[in-house]
C-alpha positions as CSV (number, residue, x, y, z in Angstrom):
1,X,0.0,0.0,0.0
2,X,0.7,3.9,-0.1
3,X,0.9,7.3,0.7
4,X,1.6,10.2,-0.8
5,X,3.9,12.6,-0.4
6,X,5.4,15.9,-2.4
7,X,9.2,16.1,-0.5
8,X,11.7,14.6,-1.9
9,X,13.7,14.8,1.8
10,X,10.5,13.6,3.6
11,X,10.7,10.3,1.4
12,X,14.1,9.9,2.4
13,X,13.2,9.8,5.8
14,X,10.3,7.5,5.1
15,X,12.7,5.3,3.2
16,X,16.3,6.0,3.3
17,X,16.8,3.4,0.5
18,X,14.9,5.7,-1.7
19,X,18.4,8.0,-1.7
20,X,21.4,6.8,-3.7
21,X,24.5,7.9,-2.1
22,X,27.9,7.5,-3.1
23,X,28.8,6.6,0.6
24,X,28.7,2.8,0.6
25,X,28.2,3.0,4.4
26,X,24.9,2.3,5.6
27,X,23.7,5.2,7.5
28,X,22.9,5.2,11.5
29,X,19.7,7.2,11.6
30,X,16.8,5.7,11.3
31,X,13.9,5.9,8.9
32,X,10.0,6.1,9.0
33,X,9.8,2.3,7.8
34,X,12.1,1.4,10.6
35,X,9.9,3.9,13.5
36,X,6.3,2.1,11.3
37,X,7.5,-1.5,12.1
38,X,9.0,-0.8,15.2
39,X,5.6,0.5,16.3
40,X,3.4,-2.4,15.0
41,X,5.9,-4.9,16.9
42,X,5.3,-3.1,19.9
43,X,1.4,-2.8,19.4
44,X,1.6,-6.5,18.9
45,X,2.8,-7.2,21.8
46,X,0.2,-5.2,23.5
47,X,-2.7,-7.1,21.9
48,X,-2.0,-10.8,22.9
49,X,-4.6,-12.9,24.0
50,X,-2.6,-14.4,27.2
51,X,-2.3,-11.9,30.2
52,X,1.6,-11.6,30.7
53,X,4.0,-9.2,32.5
54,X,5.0,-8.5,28.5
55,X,1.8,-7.9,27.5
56,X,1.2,-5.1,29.7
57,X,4.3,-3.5,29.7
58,X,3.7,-2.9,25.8
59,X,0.5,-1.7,26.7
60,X,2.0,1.1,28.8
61,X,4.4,1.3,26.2
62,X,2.1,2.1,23.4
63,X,-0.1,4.4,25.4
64,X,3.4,6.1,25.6
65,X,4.1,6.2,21.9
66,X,0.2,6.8,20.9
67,X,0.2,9.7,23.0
68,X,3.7,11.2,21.9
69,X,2.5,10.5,17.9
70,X,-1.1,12.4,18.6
71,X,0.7,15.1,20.2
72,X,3.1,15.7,17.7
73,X,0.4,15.5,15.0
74,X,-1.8,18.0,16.7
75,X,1.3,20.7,17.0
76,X,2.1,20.0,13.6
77,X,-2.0,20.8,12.5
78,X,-1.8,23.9,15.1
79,X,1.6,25.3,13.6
80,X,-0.1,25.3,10.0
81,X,-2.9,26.4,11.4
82,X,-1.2,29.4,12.5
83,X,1.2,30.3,9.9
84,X,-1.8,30.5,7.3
85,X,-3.7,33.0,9.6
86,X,-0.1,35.2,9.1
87,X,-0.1,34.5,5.7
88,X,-1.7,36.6,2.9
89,X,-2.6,35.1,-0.3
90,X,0.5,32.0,-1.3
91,X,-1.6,30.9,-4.3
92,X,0.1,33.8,-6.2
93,X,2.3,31.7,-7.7
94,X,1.2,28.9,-9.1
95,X,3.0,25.8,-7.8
96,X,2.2,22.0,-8.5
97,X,4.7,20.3,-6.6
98,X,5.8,16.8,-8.0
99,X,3.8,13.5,-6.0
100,X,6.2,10.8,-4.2
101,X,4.5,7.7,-3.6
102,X,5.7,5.9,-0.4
103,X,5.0,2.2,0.4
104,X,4.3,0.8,3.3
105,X,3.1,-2.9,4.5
106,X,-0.7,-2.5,5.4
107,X,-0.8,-5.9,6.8
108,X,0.9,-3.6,9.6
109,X,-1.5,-0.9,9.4
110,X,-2.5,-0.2,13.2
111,X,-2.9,2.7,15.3
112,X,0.3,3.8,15.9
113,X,2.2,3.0,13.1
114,X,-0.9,4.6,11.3
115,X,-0.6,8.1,13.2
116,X,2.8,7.7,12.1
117,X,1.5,8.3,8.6
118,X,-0.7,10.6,9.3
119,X,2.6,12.8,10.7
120,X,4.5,12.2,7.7
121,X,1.4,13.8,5.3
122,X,0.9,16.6,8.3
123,X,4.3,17.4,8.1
124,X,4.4,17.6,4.1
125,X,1.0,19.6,4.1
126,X,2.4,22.3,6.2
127,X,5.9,22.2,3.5
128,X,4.0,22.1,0.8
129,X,2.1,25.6,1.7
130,X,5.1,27.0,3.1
131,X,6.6,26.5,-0.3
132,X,4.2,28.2,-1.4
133,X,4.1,30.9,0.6
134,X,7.7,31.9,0.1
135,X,7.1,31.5,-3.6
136,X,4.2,34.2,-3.3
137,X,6.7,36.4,-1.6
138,X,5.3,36.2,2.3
139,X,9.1,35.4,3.6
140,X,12.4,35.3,2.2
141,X,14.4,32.6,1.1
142,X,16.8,31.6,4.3
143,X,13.5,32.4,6.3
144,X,12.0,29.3,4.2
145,X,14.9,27.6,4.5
146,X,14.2,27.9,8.6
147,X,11.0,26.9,8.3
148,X,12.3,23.5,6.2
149,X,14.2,22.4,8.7
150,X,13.1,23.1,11.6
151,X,9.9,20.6,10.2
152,X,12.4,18.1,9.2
153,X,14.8,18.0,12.1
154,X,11.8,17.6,14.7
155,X,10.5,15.1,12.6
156,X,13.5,12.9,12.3
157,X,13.9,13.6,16.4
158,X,10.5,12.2,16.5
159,X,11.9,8.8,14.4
160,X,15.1,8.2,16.5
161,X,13.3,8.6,19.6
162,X,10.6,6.0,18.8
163,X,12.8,4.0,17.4
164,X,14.9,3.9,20.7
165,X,11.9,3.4,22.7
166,X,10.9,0.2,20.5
167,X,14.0,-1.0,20.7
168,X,14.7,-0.6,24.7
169,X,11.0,-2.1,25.0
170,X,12.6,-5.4,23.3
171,X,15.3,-5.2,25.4
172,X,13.6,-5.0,28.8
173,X,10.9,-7.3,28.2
174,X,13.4,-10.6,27.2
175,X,14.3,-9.3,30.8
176,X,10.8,-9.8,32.0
Protein backbone atom coordinates (compact mmCIF):
# COMPACT_ATOMS: atom_id res chain seq x y z
CA UNK A 1 0.00 0.00 0.00
CA UNK A 2 0.75 3.91 -0.12
CA UNK A 3 0.95 7.25 0.71
CA UNK A 4 1.63 10.22 -0.78
CA UNK A 5 3.85 12.62 -0.36
CA UNK A 6 5.36 15.94 -2.35
CA UNK A 7 9.25 16.13 -0.48
CA UNK A 8 11.65 14.62 -1.89
CA UNK A 9 13.75 14.80 1.75
CA UNK A 10 10.47 13.63 3.65
CA UNK A 11 10.68 10.33 1.45
CA UNK A 12 14.06 9.86 2.35
CA UNK A 13 13.23 9.79 5.79
CA UNK A 14 10.27 7.50 5.06
CA UNK A 15 12.68 5.30 3.18
CA UNK A 16 16.33 6.01 3.35
CA UNK A 17 16.78 3.38 0.52
CA UNK A 18 14.85 5.72 -1.65
CA UNK A 19 18.40 7.99 -1.68
CA UNK A 20 21.36 6.81 -3.71
CA UNK A 21 24.46 7.87 -2.10
CA UNK A 22 27.90 7.46 -3.12
CA UNK A 23 28.77 6.62 0.61
CA UNK A 24 28.74 2.79 0.57
CA UNK A 25 28.16 2.95 4.39
CA UNK A 26 24.93 2.30 5.63
CA UNK A 27 23.71 5.20 7.48
CA UNK A 28 22.85 5.20 11.54
CA UNK A 29 19.70 7.18 11.60
CA UNK A 30 16.84 5.66 11.27
CA UNK A 31 13.93 5.87 8.85
CA UNK A 32 10.05 6.10 9.03
CA UNK A 33 9.76 2.31 7.80
CA UNK A 34 12.08 1.42 10.61
CA UNK A 35 9.94 3.88 13.50
CA UNK A 36 6.29 2.08 11.33
CA UNK A 37 7.52 -1.47 12.11
CA UNK A 38 8.99 -0.82 15.23
CA UNK A 39 5.61 0.55 16.33
CA UNK A 40 3.37 -2.41 15.00
CA UNK A 41 5.95 -4.93 16.88
CA UNK A 42 5.26 -3.07 19.90
CA UNK A 43 1.42 -2.76 19.40
CA UNK A 44 1.60 -6.49 18.87
CA UNK A 45 2.82 -7.17 21.77
CA UNK A 46 0.17 -5.24 23.52
CA UNK A 47 -2.69 -7.07 21.93
CA UNK A 48 -1.98 -10.78 22.91
CA UNK A 49 -4.64 -12.93 24.03
CA UNK A 50 -2.59 -14.39 27.18
CA UNK A 51 -2.30 -11.91 30.18
CA UNK A 52 1.56 -11.59 30.67
CA UNK A 53 4.03 -9.19 32.54
CA UNK A 54 4.96 -8.53 28.55
CA UNK A 55 1.76 -7.87 27.52
CA UNK A 56 1.16 -5.14 29.70
CA UNK A 57 4.32 -3.48 29.71
CA UNK A 58 3.65 -2.88 25.84
CA UNK A 59 0.49 -1.70 26.73
CA UNK A 60 2.02 1.09 28.77
CA UNK A 61 4.45 1.28 26.22
CA UNK A 62 2.12 2.05 23.37
CA UNK A 63 -0.09 4.42 25.36
CA UNK A 64 3.36 6.12 25.64
CA UNK A 65 4.06 6.24 21.85
CA UNK A 66 0.23 6.78 20.91
CA UNK A 67 0.18 9.74 23.02
CA UNK A 68 3.67 11.17 21.95
CA UNK A 69 2.48 10.52 17.85
CA UNK A 70 -1.08 12.39 18.57
CA UNK A 71 0.70 15.08 20.19
CA UNK A 72 3.11 15.66 17.70
CA UNK A 73 0.44 15.45 15.01
CA UNK A 74 -1.81 18.00 16.73
CA UNK A 75 1.29 20.67 17.01
CA UNK A 76 2.08 20.05 13.63
CA UNK A 77 -1.99 20.83 12.52
CA UNK A 78 -1.78 23.90 15.11
CA UNK A 79 1.57 25.30 13.63
CA UNK A 80 -0.14 25.25 10.01
CA UNK A 81 -2.94 26.43 11.41
CA UNK A 82 -1.21 29.39 12.48
CA UNK A 83 1.22 30.28 9.93
CA UNK A 84 -1.84 30.50 7.33
CA UNK A 85 -3.69 33.01 9.55
CA UNK A 86 -0.13 35.21 9.13
CA UNK A 87 -0.12 34.49 5.66
CA UNK A 88 -1.67 36.62 2.94
CA UNK A 89 -2.59 35.05 -0.33
CA UNK A 90 0.45 31.95 -1.30
CA UNK A 91 -1.60 30.88 -4.29
CA UNK A 92 0.14 33.75 -6.18
CA UNK A 93 2.34 31.68 -7.72
CA UNK A 94 1.20 28.86 -9.08
CA UNK A 95 3.05 25.84 -7.78
CA UNK A 96 2.25 21.96 -8.50
CA UNK A 97 4.69 20.32 -6.61
CA UNK A 98 5.80 16.79 -8.03
CA UNK A 99 3.83 13.52 -6.03
CA UNK A 100 6.16 10.81 -4.19
CA UNK A 101 4.45 7.69 -3.64
CA UNK A 102 5.75 5.94 -0.36
CA UNK A 103 4.97 2.22 0.41
CA UNK A 104 4.35 0.77 3.29
CA UNK A 105 3.13 -2.93 4.50
CA UNK A 106 -0.74 -2.53 5.42
CA UNK A 107 -0.81 -5.89 6.78
CA UNK A 108 0.92 -3.62 9.56
CA UNK A 109 -1.49 -0.86 9.41
CA UNK A 110 -2.50 -0.23 13.25
CA UNK A 111 -2.91 2.74 15.34
CA UNK A 112 0.34 3.75 15.88
CA UNK A 113 2.17 3.04 13.08
CA UNK A 114 -0.93 4.62 11.32
CA UNK A 115 -0.58 8.05 13.24
CA UNK A 116 2.82 7.74 12.10
CA UNK A 117 1.50 8.28 8.58
CA UNK A 118 -0.66 10.65 9.29
CA UNK A 119 2.60 12.78 10.72
CA UNK A 120 4.50 12.19 7.67
CA UNK A 121 1.37 13.78 5.28
CA UNK A 122 0.94 16.58 8.30
CA UNK A 123 4.30 17.41 8.05
CA UNK A 124 4.41 17.60 4.09
CA UNK A 125 1.04 19.56 4.08
CA UNK A 126 2.41 22.35 6.18
CA UNK A 127 5.87 22.21 3.53
CA UNK A 128 3.96 22.08 0.85
CA UNK A 129 2.05 25.57 1.74
CA UNK A 130 5.12 26.96 3.10
CA UNK A 131 6.65 26.50 -0.31
CA UNK A 132 4.24 28.21 -1.36
CA UNK A 133 4.06 30.87 0.65
CA UNK A 134 7.73 31.92 0.05
CA UNK A 135 7.11 31.51 -3.64
CA UNK A 136 4.21 34.16 -3.29
CA UNK A 137 6.67 36.43 -1.58
CA UNK A 138 5.27 36.16 2.29
CA UNK A 139 9.08 35.41 3.57
CA UNK A 140 12.44 35.34 2.23
CA UNK A 141 14.41 32.60 1.05
CA UNK A 142 16.76 31.58 4.28
CA UNK A 143 13.47 32.36 6.30
CA UNK A 144 11.97 29.32 4.15
CA UNK A 145 14.91 27.56 4.49
CA UNK A 146 14.17 27.95 8.60
CA UNK A 147 11.02 26.90 8.29
CA UNK A 148 12.29 23.53 6.20
CA UNK A 149 14.24 22.43 8.70
CA UNK A 150 13.08 23.07 11.56
CA UNK A 151 9.94 20.63 10.18
CA UNK A 152 12.36 18.09 9.18
CA UNK A 153 14.80 17.99 12.10
CA UNK A 154 11.77 17.55 14.66
CA UNK A 155 10.47 15.07 12.55
CA UNK A 156 13.45 12.93 12.30
CA UNK A 157 13.93 13.63 16.44
CA UNK A 158 10.48 12.19 16.50
CA UNK A 159 11.92 8.82 14.39
CA UNK A 160 15.08 8.24 16.46
CA UNK A 161 13.30 8.57 19.64
CA UNK A 162 10.61 5.97 18.75
CA UNK A 163 12.85 3.99 17.43
CA UNK A 164 14.89 3.89 20.69
CA UNK A 165 11.86 3.38 22.66
CA UNK A 166 10.93 0.22 20.53
CA UNK A 167 13.95 -1.05 20.69
CA UNK A 168 14.65 -0.64 24.71
CA UNK A 169 11.03 -2.14 25.04
CA UNK A 170 12.61 -5.37 23.29
CA UNK A 171 15.32 -5.17 25.38
CA UNK A 172 13.55 -4.95 28.78
CA UNK A 173 10.91 -7.32 28.17
CA UNK A 174 13.45 -10.59 27.22
CA UNK A 175 14.26 -9.30 30.76
CA UNK A 176 10.83 -9.83 32.04
Amino acid sequence: MTFQLHHQQLQHLWNKKTYISKNKHRSPVPDGILAFESLFSVQAFSTKKENTKEKTFALIVIKRLEDELFTYRDTIRDRHKKYKLNWGDITLTPYNPKVIDCDFDEKKLNSAPAALIKIFQASDSLLVDINRARRSGEFSHDEYHQHYQHEITHLRTLIQKITIICRSFHEKRKTL
